[in-house]
C-alpha positions as CSV (number, residue, x, y, z in Angstrom):
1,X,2.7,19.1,44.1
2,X,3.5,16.1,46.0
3,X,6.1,13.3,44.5
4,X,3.0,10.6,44.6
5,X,1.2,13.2,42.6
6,X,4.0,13.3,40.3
7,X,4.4,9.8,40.0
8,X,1.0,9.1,39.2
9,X,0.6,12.3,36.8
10,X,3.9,10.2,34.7
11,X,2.3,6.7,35.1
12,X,-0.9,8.1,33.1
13,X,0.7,9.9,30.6
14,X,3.1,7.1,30.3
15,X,-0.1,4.5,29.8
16,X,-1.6,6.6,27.4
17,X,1.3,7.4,25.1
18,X,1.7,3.7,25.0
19,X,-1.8,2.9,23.7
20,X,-1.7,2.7,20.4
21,X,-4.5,3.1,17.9
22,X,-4.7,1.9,14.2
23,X,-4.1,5.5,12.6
24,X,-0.8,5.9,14.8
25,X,0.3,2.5,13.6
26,X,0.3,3.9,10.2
27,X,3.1,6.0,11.4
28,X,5.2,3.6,11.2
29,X,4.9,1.6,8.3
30,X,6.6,2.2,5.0
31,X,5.7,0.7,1.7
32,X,8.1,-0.5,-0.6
33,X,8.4,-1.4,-4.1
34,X,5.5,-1.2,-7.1
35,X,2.9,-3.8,-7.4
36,X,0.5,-2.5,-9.6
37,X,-3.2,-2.1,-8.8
38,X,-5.4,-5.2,-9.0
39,X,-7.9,-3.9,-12.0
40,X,-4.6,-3.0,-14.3
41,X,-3.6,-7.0,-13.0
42,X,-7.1,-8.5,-14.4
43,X,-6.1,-7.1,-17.5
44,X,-3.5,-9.2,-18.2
45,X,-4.5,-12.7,-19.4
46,X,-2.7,-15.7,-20.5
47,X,-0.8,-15.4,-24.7
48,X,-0.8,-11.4,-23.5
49,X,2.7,-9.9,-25.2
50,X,5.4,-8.6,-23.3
51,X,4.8,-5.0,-24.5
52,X,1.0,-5.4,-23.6
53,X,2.3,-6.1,-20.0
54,X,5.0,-4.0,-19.6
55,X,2.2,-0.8,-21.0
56,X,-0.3,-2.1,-18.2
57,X,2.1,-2.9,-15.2
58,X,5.0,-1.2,-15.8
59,X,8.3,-2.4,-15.7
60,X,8.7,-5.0,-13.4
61,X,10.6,-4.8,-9.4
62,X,12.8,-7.9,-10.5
63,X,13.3,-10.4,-13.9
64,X,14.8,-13.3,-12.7
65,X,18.7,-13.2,-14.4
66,X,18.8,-17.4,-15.0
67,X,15.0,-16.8,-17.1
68,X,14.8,-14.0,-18.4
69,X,11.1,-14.8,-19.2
70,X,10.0,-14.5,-15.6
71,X,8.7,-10.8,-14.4
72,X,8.4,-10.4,-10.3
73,X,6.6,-7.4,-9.2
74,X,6.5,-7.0,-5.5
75,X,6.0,-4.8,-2.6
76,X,5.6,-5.1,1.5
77,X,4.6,-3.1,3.9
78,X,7.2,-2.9,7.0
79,X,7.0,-1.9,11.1
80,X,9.4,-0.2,12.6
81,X,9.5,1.5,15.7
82,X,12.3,3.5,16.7
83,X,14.9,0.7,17.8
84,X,12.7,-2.7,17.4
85,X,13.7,-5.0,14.8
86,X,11.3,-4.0,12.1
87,X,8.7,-6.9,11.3
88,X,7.0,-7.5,8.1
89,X,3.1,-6.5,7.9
90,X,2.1,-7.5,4.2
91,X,3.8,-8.8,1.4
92,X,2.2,-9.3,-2.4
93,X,4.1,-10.9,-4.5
94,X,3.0,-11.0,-8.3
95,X,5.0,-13.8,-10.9
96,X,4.4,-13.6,-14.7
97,X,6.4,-15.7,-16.8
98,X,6.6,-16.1,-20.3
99,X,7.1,-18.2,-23.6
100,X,10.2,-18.0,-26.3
101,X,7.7,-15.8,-28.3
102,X,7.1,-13.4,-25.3
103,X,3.7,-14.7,-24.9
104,X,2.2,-15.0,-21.1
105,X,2.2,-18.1,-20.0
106,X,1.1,-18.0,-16.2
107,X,0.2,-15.6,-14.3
108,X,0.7,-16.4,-10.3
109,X,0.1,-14.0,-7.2
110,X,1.5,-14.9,-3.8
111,X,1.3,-13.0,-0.4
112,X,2.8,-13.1,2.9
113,X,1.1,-16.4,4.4
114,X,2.2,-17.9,1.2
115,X,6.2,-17.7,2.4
116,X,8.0,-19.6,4.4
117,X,11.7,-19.1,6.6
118,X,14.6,-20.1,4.8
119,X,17.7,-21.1,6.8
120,X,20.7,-19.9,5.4
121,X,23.8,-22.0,5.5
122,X,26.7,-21.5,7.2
123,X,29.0,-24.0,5.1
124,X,31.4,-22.4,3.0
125,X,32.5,-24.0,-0.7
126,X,36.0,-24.2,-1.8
127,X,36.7,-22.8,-4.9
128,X,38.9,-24.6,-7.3
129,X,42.6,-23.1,-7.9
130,X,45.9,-22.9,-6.1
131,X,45.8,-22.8,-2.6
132,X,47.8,-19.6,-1.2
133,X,49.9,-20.4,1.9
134,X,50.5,-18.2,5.0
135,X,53.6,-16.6,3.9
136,X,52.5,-15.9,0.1
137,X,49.4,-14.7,1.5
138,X,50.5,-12.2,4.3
139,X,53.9,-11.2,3.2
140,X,53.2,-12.0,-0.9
141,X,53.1,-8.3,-1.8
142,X,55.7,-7.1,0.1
143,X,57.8,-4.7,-1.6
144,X,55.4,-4.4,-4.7
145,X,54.1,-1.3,-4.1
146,X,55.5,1.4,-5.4
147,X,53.2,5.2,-5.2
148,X,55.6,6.6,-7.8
149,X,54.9,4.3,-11.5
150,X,58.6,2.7,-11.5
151,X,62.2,3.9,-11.3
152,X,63.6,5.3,-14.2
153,X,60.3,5.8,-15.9
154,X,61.0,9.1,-16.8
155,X,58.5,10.6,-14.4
156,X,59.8,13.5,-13.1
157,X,58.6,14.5,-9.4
């Protein structure tokens, strides 16, 4: 076989691996979290309890620690290919909050189109106490180790 036979035989196989069709695609995408299906969501309607919600849906993917009244459930489907940065395909997003009482209050249902990029910043806050200077903070603990639990402790090696 010639090398331009060769070459071309690689090209073509090349060009063909490459192709991809929707059921290889599939290959590489991994779902995460536990959104529940959509008829167990209709279900769930507006003074529903919080044990009527949790028995339909489950418990939820997140509640949000400053509200304890707000349920997240969530999931998103992600791309990746061996060494590309992975990239996002679908995202559903599903918000219950609640009353006092642990009634249902709203009911809201987000997807990916509905997000948006946030920037995070860079600036750094200084938290209040003593400020620890260069020699306290590189040479502070020097001499304060000790493996053995003290001198004279009665420990016996």
């Amino acid at each position: 076989m010639s090398i331009n036979k060769l070459i071309s035989v690689c090209a073509v196989a090349t060009a063909v691996c490459a192709c991809s069709t929707p059921k290889t695609d599939e290959w590489f995408v991994s779902h995460n979290g536990n959104m529940p299906s959509n008829e167990r969501i209709e279900q769930i309607a507006k003074g529903d309890s919080q044990e009527k919600v949790r028995r339909l849906l489950g418990s939820p993917s997140s509640v949000v620690s400053l509200d304890r009244n707000t349920w997240i459930y969530m999931s998103s489907d992600v791309k990746k290919v061996a060494f590309l940065k992975p990239e996002e395909v679908d995202r559903d997003v599903l918000t219950i909050r609640f009353d006092d009482q642990g009634t249902v209050t709203a009911i809201e249902r987000m997807n990916k189109d509905d997000g948006r990029e946030i920037k995070v910043s860079s600036d750094a806050t200084e938290a209040p106490g003593e400020q620890i200077g260069f020699f306290r903070k590189y040479f502070g603990g020097v001499g304060q180790y000790n493996p053995f639990g003290g001198m004279g402790g009665g420990n016996a090696l």
